[in-house]
SETIKOL-40314 format. One line per 5 residues: number of its first residue (from 1); their letters; for each residue x, y, z of C-alpha. Coordinates in Angstrom, 1 decimal. Layout:
NUM = a = X/Y/Z | ...;
This chain:
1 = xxxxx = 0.0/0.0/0.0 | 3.1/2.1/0.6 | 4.1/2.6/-2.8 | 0.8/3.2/-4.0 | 0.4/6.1/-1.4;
6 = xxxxx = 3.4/7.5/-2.2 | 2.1/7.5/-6.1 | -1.0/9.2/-5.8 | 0.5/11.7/-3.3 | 2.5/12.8/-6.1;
11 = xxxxx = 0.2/12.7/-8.6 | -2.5/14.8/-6.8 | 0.5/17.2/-6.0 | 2.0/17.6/-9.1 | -1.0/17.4/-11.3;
16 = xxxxx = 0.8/15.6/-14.0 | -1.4/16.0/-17.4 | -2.6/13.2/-19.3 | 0.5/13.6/-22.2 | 3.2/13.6/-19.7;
21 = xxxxx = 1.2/10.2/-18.4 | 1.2/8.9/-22.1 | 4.7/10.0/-22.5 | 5.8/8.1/-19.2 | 3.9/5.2/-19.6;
26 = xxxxx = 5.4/4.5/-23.5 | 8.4/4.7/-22.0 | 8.2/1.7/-19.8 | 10.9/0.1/-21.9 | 13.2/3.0/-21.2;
31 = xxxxx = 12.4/3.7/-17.6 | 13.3/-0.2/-16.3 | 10.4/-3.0/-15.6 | 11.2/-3.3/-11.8 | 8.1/-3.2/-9.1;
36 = xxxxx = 8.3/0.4/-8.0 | 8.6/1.5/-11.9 | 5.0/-0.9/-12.6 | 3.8/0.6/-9.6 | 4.2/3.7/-10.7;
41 = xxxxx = 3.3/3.3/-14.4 | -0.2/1.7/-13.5 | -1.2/3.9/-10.3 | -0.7/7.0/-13.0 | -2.4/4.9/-16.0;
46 = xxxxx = -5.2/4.5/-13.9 | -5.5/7.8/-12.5 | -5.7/9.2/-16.0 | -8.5/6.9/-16.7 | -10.7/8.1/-13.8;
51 = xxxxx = -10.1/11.5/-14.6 | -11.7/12.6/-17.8 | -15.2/11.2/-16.1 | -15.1/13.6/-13.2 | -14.1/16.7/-15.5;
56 = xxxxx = -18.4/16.5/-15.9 | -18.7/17.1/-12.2 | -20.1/14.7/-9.0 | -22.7/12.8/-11.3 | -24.2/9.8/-11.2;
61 = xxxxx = -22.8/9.5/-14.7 | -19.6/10.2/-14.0 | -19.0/8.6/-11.5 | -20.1/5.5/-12.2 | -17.5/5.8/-15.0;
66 = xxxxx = -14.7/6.5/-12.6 | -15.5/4.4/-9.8 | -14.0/0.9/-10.9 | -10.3/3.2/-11.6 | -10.9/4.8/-8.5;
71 = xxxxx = -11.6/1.2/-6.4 | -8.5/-0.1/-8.9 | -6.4/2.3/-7.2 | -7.3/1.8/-3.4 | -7.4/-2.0/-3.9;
76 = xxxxx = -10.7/-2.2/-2.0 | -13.3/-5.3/-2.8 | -15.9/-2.0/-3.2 | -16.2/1.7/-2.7 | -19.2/3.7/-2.4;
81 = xxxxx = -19.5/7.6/-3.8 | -22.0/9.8/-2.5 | -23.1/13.4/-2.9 | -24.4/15.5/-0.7 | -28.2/14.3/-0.8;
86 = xxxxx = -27.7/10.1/-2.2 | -25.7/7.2/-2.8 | -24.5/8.0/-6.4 | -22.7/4.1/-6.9 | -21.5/1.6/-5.2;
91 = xxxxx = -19.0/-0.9/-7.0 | -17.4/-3.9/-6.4 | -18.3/-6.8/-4.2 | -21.4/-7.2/-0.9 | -24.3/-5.1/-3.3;
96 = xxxxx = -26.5/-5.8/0.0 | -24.4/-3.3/1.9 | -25.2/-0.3/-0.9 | -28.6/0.4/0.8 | -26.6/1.2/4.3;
101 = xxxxx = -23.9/3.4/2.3 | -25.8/6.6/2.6 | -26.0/6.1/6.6 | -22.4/5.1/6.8 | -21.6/8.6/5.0;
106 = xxxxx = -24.3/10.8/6.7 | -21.4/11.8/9.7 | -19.0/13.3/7.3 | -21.3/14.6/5.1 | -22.6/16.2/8.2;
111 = xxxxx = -19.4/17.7/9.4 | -16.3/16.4/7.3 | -15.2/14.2/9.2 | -13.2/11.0/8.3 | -15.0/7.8/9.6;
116 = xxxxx = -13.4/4.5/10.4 | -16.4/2.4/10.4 | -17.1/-1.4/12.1 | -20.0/-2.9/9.9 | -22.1/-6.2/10.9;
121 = xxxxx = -23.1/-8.6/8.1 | -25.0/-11.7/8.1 | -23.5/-13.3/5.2 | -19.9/-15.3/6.1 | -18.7/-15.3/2.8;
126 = xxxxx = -19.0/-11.6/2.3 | -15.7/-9.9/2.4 | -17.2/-6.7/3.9 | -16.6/-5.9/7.8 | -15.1/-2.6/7.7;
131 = xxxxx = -15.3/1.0/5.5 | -13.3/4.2/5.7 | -15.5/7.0/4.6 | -13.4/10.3/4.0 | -15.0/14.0/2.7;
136 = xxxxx = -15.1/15.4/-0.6 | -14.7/19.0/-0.8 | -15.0/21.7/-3.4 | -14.2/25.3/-1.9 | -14.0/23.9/1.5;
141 = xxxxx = -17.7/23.1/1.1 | -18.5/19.2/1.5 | -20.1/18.4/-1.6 | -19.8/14.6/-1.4 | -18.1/11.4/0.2;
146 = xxxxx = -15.9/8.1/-0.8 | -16.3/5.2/0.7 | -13.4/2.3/0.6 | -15.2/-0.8/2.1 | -13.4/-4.1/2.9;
151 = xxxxx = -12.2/-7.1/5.7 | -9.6/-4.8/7.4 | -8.3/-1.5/7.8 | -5.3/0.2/8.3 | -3.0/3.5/8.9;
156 = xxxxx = -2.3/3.1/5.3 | -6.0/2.6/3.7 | -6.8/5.8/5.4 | -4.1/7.9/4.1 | -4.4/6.0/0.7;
161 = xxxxx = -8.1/6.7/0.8 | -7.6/10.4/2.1 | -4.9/10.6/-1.2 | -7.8/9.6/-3.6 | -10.3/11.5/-2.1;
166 = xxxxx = -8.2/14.6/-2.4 | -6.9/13.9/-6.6 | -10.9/13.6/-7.0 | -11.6/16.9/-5.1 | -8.9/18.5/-7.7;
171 = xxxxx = -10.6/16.9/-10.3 | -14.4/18.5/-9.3 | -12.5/21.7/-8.5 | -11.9/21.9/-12.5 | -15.2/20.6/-13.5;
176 = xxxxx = -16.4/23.5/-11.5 | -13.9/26.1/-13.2 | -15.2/25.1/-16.7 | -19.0/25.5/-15.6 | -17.8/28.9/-14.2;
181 = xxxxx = -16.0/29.7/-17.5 | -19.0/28.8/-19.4 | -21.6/30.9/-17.3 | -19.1/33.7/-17.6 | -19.3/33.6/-21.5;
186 = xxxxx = -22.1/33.1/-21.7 | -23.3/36.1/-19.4 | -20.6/38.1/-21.6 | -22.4/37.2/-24.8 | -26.3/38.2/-23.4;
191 = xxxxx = -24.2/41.4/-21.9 | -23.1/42.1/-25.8 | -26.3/41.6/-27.3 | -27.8/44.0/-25.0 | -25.2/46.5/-25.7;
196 = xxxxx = -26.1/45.5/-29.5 | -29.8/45.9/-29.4 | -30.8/49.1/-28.5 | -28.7/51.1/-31.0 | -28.6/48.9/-33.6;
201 = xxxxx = -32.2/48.2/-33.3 | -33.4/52.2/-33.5 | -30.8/53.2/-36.4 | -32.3/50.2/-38.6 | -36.5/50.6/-37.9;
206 = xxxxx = -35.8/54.3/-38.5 | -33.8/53.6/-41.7 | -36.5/51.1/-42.9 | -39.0/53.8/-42.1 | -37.8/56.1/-44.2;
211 = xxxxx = -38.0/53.8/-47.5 | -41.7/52.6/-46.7 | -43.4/55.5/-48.5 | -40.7/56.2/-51.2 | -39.4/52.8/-52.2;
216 = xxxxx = -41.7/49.9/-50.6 | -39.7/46.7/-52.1 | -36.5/48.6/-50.9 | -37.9/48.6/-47.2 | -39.1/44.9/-47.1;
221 = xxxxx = -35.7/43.4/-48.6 | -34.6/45.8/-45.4 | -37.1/44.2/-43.4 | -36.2/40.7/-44.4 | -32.5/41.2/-43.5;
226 = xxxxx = -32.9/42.7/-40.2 | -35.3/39.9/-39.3 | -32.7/37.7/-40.1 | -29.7/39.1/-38.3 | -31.7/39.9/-35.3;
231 = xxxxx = -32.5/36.2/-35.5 | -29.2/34.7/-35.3 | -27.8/37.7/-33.0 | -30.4/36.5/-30.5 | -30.2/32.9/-31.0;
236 = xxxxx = -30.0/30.8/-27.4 | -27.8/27.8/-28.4 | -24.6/26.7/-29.4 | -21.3/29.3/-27.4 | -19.8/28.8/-31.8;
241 = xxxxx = -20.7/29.3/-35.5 | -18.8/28.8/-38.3 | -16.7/31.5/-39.8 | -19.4/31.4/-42.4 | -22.7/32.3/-40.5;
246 = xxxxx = -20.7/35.2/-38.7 | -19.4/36.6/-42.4 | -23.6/36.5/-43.8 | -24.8/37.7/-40.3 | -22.3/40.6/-40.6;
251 = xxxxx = -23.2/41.2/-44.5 | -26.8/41.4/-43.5 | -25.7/44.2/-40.6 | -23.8/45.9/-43.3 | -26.5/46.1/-45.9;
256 = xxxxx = -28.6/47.9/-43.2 | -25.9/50.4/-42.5 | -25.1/51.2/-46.2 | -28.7/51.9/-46.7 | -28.8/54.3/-43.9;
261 = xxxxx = -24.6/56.2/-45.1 | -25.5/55.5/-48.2 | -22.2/56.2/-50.6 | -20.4/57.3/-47.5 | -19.8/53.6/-46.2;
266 = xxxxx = -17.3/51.3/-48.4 | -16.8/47.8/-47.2 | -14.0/45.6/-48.9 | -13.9/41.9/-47.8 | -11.5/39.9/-49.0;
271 = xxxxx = -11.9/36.3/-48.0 | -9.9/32.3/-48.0 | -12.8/30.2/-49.1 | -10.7/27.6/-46.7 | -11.6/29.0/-43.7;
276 = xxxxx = -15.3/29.6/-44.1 | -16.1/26.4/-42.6 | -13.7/27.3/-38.6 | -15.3/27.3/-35.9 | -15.2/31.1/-33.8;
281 = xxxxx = -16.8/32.2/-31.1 | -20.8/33.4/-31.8 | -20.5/37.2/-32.3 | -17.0/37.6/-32.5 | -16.1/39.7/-35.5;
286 = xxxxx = -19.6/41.5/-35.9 | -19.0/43.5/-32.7 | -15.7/44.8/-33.9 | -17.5/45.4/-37.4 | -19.7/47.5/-35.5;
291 = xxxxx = -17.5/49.1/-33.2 | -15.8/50.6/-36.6 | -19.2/51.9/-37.9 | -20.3/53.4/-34.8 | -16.9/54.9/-32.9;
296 = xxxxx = -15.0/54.9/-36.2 | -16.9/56.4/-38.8 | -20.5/57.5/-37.8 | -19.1/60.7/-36.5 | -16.3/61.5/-39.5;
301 = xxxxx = -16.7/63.9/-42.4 | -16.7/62.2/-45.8 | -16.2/58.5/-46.6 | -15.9/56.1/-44.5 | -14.0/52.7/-45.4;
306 = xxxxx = -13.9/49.3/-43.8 | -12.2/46.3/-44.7 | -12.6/42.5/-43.1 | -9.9/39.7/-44.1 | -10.1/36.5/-43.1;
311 = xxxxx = -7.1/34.3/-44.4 | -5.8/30.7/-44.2 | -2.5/30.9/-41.5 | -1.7/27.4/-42.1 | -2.9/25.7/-38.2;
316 = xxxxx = -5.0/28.9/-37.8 | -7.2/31.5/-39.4 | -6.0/35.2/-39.3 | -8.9/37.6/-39.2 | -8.7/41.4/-39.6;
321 = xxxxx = -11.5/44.2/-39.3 | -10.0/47.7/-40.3 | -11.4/51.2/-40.9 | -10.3/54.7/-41.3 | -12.0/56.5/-38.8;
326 = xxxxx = -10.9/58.9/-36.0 | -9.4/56.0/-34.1 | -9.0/56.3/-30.4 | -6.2/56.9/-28.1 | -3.6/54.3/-27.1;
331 = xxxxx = -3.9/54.9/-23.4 | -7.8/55.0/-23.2 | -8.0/51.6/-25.0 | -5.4/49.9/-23.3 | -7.2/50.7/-20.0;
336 = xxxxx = -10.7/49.4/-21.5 | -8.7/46.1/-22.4 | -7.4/45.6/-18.8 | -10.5/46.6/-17.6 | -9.7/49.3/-15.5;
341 = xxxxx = -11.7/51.7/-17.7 | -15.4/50.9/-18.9 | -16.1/50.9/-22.9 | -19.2/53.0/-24.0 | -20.9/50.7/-26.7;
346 = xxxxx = -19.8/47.7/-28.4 | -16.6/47.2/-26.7 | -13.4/45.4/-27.6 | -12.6/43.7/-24.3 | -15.8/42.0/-24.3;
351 = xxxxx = -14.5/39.6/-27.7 | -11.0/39.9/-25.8 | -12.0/38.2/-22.5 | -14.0/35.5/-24.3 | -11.3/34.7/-27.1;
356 = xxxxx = -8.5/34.6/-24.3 | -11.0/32.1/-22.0 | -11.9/30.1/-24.9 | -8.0/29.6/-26.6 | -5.5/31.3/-23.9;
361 = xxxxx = -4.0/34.2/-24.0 | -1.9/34.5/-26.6 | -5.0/34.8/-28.5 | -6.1/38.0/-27.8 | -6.9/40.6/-29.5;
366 = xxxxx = -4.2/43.3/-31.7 | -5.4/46.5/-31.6 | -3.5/49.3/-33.6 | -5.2/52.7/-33.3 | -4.3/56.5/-32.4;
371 = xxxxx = -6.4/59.7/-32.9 | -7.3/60.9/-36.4 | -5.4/56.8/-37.6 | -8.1/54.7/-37.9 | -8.3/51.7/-36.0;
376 = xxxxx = -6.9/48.0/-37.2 | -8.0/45.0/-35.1 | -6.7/41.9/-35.8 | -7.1/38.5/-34.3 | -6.1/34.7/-34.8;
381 = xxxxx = -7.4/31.6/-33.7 | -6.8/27.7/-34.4 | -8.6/26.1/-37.2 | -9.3/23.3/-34.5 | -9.7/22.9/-30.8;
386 = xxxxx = -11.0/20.4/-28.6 | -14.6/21.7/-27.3 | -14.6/24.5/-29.7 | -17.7/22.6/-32.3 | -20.3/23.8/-34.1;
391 = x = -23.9/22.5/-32.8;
């Protein structure tokens, strides 16, 4: 049991990720064949298996997934998970003690602490006379319990159990960092469409007014289109589109603009038919495409030019949306992308914060600007990433 303590104490400390598991474990050959080395190869091995199941959170689901690695690496004939309201499995060996695992948990579910348990059965043959029920946590909250039932216990189960209990809490610790992630976009993205709405929204009914009397089929193409980008702007699933959708829902927002600047307004698109089909973040590029109509040309003398590029960067796609406006200063914008300083309007940091959240942070935005310069905003993102689909 030593050496198996030892193991997971490591692995729950260091956090070793899945490839550096692979990576170690192909290299069994290299690294010697003696006990401590198989040890430590199949105490990781099996640690990465239980992992990706509790990633979801503490569900019945998941756990039922993880529970045979997790029992694999305490060595126990069973273990029993709980949350905080019901027995969520119980696997391995004596099923008639799964209606009493609840109860044995309801101590340290009650006030975290770790229970060394004596249990009476009826049945010789069964293997179970003794369980070791230890907390799980998330934020110092008790949101669950683990359960390692057998014919014995020991200084060592305890700790071994403890060990486990604590690489699963790690485990539900990220599960609830990505559903905090995702709320946070998604309360980003309903924040942008309600910065969207309202001005967007009056400029285009009053435009459309203005064509009912003196050009009818005019105002109900006008009508059609706004319909139709309202439509997907307001849309309640799926956090990605395709590179596509954006480009027609921003064509359809651009046809509404031109027919309210008229000839002032020239948009140039220059597009890689190769990247059509990426998957970006929903409204993405049509904020910035706004941002140049309304802070970058609405108030300027004259014409007013924008051009989007989208282009194939071999593993990624570089997109650009640039106009010739009265730009902004340096200063103020670096303080609205740090967010020390609140944008008025469609805002940069908003598409900022959710590209950096969704790919890291070298996939931020580029913002060139200055007063009277225009404004160039330029961003890049992976033709692929795991979670980033299309539904």
């Amino acid at each position: 049991m030593e050496p198996l303590v030892a193991v997971l104490v490591v692995a729950a400390l260091v956090g070793v990720p899945a490839v550096v598991l692979w990576r170690v474990l192909s290299g069994r050959r290299e690294l010697g064949s003696g006990p401590a080395e198989r040890a430590t190869f199949e105490t990781l091995h099996t640690a990465s298996l239980a992992a990706p199941p509790l990633r979801a959170g503490l569900t019945q689901a998941g756990v039922l997934k993880a529970s045979r690695h997790l029992r694999q690496l305490l060595g126990s004939p069973a273990i029993a998970i709980t949350n905080a309201e019901e027995l969520l499995v119980y696997d391995g060996t004596g099923d008639h003690h799964a209606r009493e695992a609840f109860d044995h948990a309801a101590s340290t579910l009650k006030d975290g602490r770790i229970q060394v348990l004596q249990l009476s059965c009826t049945q010789p043959e069964c293997p179970i006379r003794h369980a070791v029920v230890v907390p799980l946590t998330t934020d110092d909250r008790v949101v669950g319990s683990l359960a390692a039932y057998g014919d014995h216990t020991s200084a060592g189960l305890v700790r071994a159990v403890q060990e486990v209990a604590r690489w699963v809490d790690s485990q539900l610790e990220l599960a609830e960092l990505d559903r905090s992630r995702t709320l946070l976009m998604e309360a980003e993205v309903r924040a942008l469409r309600a910065q969207i709405s309202p001005h967007f929204i009056y400029n285009s009914l009053t435009t459309i007014a203005s064509f009912v009397r003196t050009d009818p089929e005019r105002a109900r193409e006008l009508l059609i289109d706004f319909a139709d980008f309202t439509r997907y702007s307001f849309r309640r699933h799926g956090d990605f589109t395709t590179l596509a959708e954006e480009l027609r829902s921003i064509d359809r927002y651009l046809t509404l603009e031109r027919a309210r600047f008229g000839d002032q307004l020239q948009v140039t698109l220059r597009i890689a038919p190769e990247v059509l089909a990426v998957a970006v973040p929903f409204l993405c590029i049509q904020p910035l495409v706004e941002n140049a109509v309304r802070h970058g040309l609405e108030s300027k003398p004259g014409v007013g030019r924008i051009s989007i590029v989208a282009e194939d960067a071999g593993s990624e796609c570089s997109i650009t949306v640039e106009d010739d406006g009265l730009g902004m200063d340096p200063e103020h914008l670096r303080r609205v992308l740090a967010g020390e300083e609140r944008a008025t309007g469609v805002g940069l940091a908003n598409v900022d914060e959710r590209l950096r959240q969704v790919y890291g942070d070298e996939f931020g935005l580029v913002v060139e600007t200055g007063k009277g310069a225009g404004t160039k905003v330029s961003m890049r993102m992976p033709k692929y990433r795991p979670g980033v689909t299309v539904r």
